[in-house]
Backbone as a printed PyTorch tensor [residue, N CA C, xyz], in Angstrom:
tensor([[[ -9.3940,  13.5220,  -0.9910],
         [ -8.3750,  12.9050,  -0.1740],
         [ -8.0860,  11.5030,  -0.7410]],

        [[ -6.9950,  10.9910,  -0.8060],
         [ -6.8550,  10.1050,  -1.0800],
         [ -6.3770,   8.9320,  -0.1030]],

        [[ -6.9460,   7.7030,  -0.2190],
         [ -6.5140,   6.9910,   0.5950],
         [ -6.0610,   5.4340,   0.2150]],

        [[ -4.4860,   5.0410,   0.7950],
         [ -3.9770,   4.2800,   0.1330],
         [ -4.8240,   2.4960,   0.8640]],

        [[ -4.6100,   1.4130,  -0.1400],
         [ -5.5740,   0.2780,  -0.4370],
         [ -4.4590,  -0.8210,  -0.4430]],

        [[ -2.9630,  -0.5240,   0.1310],
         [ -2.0600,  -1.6160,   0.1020],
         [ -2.3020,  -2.7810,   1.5970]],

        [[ -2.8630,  -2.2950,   2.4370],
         [ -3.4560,  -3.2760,   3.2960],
         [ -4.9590,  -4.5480,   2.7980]],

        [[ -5.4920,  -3.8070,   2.2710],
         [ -6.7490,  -5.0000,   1.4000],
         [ -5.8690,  -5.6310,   0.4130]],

        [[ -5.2680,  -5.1140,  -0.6390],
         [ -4.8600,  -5.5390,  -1.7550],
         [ -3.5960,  -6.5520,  -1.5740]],

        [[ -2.9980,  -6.5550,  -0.3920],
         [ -2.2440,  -7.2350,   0.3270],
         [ -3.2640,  -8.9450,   0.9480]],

        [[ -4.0820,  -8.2540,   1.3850],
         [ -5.0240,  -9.1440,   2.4380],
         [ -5.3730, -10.2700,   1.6890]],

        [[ -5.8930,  -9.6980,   0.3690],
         [ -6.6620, -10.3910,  -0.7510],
         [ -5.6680, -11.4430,  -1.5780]],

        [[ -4.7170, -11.0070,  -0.9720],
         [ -3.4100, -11.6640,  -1.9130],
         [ -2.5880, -12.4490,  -1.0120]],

        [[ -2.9820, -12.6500,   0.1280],
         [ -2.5260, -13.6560,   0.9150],
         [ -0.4920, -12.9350,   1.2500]],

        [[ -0.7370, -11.5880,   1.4640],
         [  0.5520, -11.3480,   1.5730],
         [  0.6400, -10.7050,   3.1040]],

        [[  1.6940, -11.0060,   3.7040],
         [  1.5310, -10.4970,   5.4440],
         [  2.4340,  -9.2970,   5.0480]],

        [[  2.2530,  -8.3600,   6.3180],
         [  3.3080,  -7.5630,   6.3040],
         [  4.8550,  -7.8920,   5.6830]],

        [[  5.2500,  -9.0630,   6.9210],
         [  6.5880,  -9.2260,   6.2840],
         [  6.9700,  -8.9920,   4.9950]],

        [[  6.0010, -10.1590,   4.7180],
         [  6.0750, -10.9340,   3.1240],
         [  5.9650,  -9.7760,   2.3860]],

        [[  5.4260,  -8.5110,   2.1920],
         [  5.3110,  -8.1350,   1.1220],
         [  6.4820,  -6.8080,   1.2930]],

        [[  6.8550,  -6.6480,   2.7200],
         [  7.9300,  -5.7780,   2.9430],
         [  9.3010,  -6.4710,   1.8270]],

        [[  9.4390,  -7.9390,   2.0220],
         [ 10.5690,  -8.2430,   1.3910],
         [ 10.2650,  -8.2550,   0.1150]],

        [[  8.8510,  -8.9480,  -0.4170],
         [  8.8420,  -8.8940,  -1.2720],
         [  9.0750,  -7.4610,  -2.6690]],

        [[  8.4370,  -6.2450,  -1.7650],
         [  8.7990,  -5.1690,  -2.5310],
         [ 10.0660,  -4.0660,  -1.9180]],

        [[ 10.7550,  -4.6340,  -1.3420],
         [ 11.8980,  -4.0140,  -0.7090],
         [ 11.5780,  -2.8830,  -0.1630]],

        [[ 10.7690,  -2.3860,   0.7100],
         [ 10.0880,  -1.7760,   1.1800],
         [ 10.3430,  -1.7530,   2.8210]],

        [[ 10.8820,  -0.9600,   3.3880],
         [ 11.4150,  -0.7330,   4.9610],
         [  9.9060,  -1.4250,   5.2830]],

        [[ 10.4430,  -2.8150,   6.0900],
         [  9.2840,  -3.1170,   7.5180],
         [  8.2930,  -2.0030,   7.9340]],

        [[  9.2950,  -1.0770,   8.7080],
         [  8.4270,  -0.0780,   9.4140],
         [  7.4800,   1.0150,   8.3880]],

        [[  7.8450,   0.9740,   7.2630],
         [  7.3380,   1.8330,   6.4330],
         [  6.1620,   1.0270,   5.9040]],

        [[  5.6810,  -0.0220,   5.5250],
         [  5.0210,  -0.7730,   5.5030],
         [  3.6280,  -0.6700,   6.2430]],

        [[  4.3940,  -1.0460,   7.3910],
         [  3.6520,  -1.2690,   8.6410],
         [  2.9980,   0.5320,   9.0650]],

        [[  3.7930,   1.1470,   8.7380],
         [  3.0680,   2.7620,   8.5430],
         [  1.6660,   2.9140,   7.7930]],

        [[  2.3200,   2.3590,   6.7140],
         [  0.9830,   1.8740,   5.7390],
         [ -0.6110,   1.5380,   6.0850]],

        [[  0.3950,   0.1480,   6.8360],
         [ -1.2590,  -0.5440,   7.4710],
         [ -1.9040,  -0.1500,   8.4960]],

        [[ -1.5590,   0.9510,   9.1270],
         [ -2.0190,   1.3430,  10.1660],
         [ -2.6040,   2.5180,  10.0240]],

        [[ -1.7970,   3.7640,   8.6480],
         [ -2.4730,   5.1060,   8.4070],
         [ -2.9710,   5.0910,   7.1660]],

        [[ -3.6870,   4.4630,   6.6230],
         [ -4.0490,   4.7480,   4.9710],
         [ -3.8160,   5.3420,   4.3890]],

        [[ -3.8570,   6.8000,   5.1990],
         [ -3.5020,   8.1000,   4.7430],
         [ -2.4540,   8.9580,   4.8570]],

        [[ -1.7070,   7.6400,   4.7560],
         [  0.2030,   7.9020,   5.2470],
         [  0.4340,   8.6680,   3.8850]],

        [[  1.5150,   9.9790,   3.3360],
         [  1.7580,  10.3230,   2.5790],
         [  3.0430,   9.4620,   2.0420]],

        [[  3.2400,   8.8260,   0.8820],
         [  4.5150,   8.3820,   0.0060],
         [  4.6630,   8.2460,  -1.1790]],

        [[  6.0800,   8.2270,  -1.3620],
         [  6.4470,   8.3590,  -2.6590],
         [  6.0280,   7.3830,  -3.3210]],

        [[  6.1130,   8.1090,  -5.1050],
         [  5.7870,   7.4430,  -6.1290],
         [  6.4520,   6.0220,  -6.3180]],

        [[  7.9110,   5.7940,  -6.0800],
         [  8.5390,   4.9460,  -5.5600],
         [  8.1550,   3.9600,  -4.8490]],

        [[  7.9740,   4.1580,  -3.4020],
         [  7.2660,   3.1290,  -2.7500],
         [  6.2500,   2.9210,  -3.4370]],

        [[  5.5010,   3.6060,  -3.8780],
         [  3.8450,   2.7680,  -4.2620],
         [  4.1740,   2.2840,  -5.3850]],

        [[  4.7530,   2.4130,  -6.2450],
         [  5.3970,   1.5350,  -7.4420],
         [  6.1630,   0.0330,  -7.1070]],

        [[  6.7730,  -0.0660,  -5.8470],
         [  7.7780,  -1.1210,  -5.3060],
         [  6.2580,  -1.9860,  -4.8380]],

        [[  5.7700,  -1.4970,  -4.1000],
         [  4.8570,  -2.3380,  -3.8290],
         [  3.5580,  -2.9590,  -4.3770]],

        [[  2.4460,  -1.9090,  -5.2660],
         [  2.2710,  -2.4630,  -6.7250],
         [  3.3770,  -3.5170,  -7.2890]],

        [[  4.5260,  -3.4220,  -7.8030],
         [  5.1800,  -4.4760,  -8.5160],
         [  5.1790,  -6.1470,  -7.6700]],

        [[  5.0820,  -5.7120,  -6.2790],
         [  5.0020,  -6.8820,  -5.5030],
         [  3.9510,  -7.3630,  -5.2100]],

        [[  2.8200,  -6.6420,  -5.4080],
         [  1.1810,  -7.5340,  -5.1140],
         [  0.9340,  -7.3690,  -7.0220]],

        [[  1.2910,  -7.7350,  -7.3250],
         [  1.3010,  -7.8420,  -9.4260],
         [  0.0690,  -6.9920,  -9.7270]],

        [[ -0.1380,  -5.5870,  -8.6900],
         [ -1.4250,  -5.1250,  -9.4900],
         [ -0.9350,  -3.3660,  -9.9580]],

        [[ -1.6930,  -2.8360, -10.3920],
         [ -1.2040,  -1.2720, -11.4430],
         [ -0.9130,  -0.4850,  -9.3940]],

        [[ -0.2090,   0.3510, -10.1880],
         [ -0.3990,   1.1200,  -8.6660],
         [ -1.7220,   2.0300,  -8.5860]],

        [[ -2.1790,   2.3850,  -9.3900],
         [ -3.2400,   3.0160,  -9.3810],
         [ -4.6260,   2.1680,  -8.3370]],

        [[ -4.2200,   0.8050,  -8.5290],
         [ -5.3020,  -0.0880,  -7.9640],
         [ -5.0040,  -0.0810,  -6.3550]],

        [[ -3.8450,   0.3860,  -6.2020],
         [ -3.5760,   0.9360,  -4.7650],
         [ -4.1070,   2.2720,  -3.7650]],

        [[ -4.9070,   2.5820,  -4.6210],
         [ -5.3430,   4.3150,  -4.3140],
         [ -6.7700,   4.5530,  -4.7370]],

        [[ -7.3200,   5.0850,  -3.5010],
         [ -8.7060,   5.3810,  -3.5920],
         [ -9.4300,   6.9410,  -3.6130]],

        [[ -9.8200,   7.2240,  -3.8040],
         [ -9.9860,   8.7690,  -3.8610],
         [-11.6350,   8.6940,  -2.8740]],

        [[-11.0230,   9.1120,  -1.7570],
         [-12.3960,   9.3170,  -0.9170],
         [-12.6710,  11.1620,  -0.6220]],

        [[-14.0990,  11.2170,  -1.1150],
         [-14.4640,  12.3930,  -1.0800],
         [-15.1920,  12.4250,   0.3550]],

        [[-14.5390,  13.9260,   0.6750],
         [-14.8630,  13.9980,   2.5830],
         [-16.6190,  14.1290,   2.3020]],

        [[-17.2290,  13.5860,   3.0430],
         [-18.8920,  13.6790,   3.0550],
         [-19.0440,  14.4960,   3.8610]],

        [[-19.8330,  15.7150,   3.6840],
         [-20.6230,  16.7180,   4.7650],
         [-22.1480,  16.3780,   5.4390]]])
């Protein structure tokens, strides 16, 4: 499963919601989807817009958590 890391990588970077909504042109509410479901499904697009706006790879946005039994 994968789970997205744009709320820390944001945090760490001193970027608020707003700020990084405008900054990566990125719908508010879609954003804010973000920070609330980790495991929100989106496009390559968005995670590219927003990578370009916290200056890190998008890959550094994405975590691969294996379900533990």
């Amino acid at each position: 499963m994968i789970r997205l890391r744009v709320k820390e990588v944001a945090q760490e970077k001193g970027f608020s919601l707003g700020k990084l909504s405008r900054a990566s042109d990125v719908a508010y509410n879609t954003v804010k989807a973000i920070y609330r479901n980790p495991y929100k499904e989106v496009t390559t697009t968005t995670l590219n817009k927003l990578a370009s706006a916290l200056g890190v790879r998008a890959s550094e946005l994405l975590e691969d958590v294996s379900e533990q039994t």
